[in-house]
N, C-alpha and C positions, 0 to 999 in steps of 0.2 A: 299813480298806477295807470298801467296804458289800458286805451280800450280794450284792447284782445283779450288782456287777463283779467280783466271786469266781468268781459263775459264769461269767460272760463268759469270763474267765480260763479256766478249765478246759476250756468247750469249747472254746476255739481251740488249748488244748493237746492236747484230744483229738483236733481235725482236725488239726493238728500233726504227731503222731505218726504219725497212721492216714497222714497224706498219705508219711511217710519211709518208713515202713514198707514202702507198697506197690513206692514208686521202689524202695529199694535190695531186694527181695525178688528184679525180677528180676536184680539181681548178683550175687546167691548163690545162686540156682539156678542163674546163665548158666556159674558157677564150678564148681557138683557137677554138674554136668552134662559142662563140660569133663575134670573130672578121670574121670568114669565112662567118659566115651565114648570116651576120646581112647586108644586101644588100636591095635596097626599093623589090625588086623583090621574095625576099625570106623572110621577114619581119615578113609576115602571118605565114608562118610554122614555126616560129622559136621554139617558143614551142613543139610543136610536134618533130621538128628535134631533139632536146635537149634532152627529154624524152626519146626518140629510143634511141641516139648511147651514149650517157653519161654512162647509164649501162649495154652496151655492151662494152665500149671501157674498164671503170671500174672491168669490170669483165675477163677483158684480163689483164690488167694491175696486180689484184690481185694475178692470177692465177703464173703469170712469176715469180712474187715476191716473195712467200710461197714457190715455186720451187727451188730457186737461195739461199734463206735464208735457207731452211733444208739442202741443198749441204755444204753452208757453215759449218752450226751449227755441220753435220755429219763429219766434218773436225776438226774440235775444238773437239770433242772428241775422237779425233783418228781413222775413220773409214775411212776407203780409198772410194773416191765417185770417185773415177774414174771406180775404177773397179765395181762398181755398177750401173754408169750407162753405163758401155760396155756391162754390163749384160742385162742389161734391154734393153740396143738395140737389144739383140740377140731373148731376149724373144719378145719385139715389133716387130721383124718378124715373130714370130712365132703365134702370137695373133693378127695379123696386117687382115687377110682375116677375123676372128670373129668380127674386130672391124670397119668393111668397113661399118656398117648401122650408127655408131658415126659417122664416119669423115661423111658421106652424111648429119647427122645429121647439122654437124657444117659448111660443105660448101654451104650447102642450105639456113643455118640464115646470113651467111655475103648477101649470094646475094641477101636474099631478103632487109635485110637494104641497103646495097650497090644502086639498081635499085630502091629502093623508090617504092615497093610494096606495102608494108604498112609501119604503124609507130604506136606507142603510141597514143592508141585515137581513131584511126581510129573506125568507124564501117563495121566489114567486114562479108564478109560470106565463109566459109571456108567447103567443101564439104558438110554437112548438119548441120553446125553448125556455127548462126551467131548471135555475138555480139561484143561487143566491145573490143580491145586489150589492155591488161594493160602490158603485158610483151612480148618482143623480147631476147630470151636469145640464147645463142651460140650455144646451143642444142634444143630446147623448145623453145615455143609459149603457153602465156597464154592467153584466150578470157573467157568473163565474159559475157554470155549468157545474154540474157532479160529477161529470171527467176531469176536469180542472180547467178547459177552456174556458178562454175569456172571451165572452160574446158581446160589440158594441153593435148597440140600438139604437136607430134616428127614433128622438123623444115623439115625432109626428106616427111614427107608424105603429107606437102602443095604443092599439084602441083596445084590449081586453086584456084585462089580468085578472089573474087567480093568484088570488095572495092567503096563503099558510099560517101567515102570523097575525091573525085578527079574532078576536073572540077565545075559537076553540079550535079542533081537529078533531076528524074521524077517523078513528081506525078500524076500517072492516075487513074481517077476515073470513073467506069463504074455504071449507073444506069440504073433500066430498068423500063419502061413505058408501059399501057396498051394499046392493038391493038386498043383501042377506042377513045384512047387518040389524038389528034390534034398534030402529029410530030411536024410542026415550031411553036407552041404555046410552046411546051416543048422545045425548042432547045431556043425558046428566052429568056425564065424561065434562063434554064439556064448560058444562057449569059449575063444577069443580074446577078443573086449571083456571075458569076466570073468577071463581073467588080467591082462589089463593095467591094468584098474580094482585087482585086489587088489594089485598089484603099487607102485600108486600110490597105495594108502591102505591102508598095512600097519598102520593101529594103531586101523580103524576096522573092520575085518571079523575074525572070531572063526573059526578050523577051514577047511578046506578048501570052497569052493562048491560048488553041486551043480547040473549041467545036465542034465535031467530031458529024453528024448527024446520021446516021444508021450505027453502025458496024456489028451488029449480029440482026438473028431475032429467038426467042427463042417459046419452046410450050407456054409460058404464057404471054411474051414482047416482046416489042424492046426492046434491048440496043441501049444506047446513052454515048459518052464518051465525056469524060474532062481531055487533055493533058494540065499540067503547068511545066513547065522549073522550078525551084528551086535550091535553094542555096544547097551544099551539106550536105547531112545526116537530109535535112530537108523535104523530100517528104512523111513521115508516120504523121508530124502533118499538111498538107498541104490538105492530103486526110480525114485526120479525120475533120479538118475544113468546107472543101467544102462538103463530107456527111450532116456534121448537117445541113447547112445552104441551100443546097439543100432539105432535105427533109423537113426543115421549110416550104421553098417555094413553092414546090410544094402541102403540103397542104393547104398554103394560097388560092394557085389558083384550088385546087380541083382538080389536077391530080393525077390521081392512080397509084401509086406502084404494080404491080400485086405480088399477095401472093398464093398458092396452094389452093381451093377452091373445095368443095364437092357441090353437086347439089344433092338432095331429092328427087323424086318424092312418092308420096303416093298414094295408089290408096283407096279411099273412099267409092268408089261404093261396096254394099255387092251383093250379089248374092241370088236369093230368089228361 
């Protein structure tokens, strides 16, 4: 066999291997990962866990691999990878202060996968921009608005989020009522539509509701409020629920909503 196709050989062995290596990597992570996670207590998130670090862990895994396979490959053809990568160490300190915003980049996506800030799923809100997370990458953050754009994130510039999907949700709902209006008439109104809502969705509301008599008093109403404890990321249909079914109600029993209102007078009388 002549040299040339020795080498041929070897490198297609090399991409061979690198190419198996990276498929089955993620079936043995998707496997310690099931076996870690899969506890009654962490049961719920497993899917989300999954989602988050399978393509982050994947995407480390690939990276090492395509690194270690061209060192090879560049050996098989006779180039010395020693001296290219002492080279490249020298130049990595010299390009090491320009690339201080990457590495912030990438030690800011471990810790937030690491601390369980977010995940895959979530619905979060990220300085003025909040929807849902479809990607956690090493560098990057991707959120997919509730217009449907897709908003990418340097993982360095996430310093605060508000994440939806932890614990619980509030859903508060403020209405307001005219100063003519009968306060505990309105308050019992309302305490009705929220028992018969919790009544009808016992596995989406958490604790007892709360109907809040006078929080504010406005040039045109009262407000009155309605705190309910809910499941997470479900407090936007919880508030759009008790809306409808409040203002049904309160038209049934003829309480006014106040609305901005012009007053006429005309004067009639002519002058002779």
């Amino acid at each position: 066999m002549s040299p040339f196709l020795e080498r041929v050989l070897h490198i297609g062995a090399i991409i061979g291997f690198s190419w198996i290596l990276v498929y089955t990597s993620r079936f043995v992570f998707r496997q310690l990962f099931l076996r870690r996670l899969k506890t009654p207590e962490k049961q719920v998130d497993l899917p989300r866990k999954l989602n988050t670090l399978l393509p982050l862990f994947q995407s480390v895994v690939t990276y090492l691999v395509v690194f270690f396979a061209l060192v090879l490959i560049l050996r098989e053809i006779g180039i010395d990878a020693t001296a290219i990568l002492a080279g490249a160490g020298v130049v990595g300190i010299a390009v090491g202060f320009g690339a201080q915003t990457l590495i912030r980049d990438i030690l800011t996506g471990l810790f937030l996968v690491f601390e369980d800030s977010l995940s895959v799923g979530d619905t979060v809100q990220v300085g003025d921009i909040t929807g849902t997370v479809e990607e956690i990458g090493l560098r990057i953050t991707r959120i997919r608005t509730l217009s449907g754009a897709l908003v990418t994130i340097p993982n360095g510039e996430i310093s605060r989020i508000v994440n939806y999907n932890r614990g619980f949700s509030r859903a508060v709902v403020e209405v307001s009522v005219a100063y003519e209006v009968d306060i505990d008439r309105a308050v019992e109104v309302l305490q009705r539509v929220v028992a018969a809502y919790q009544e009808s969705h016992p596995n989406l509301l958490l604790g007892e509701p709360s109907v809040q008599r006078i929080v504010r008093l406005e040039g045109s109403g009262v407000v009155l409020r309605v705190v309910v404890q809910v499941l997470p990321q479900k407090h936007w249909e919880v508030e759009r629920d008790l809306l409808y079914h409040i203002k049904k109600a309160f038209d049934a029993e003829h309480i006014e909503i106040p609305y901005p209102k012009y007053v006429v007078f005309l004067d009639t009388t002519r002058k002779t």
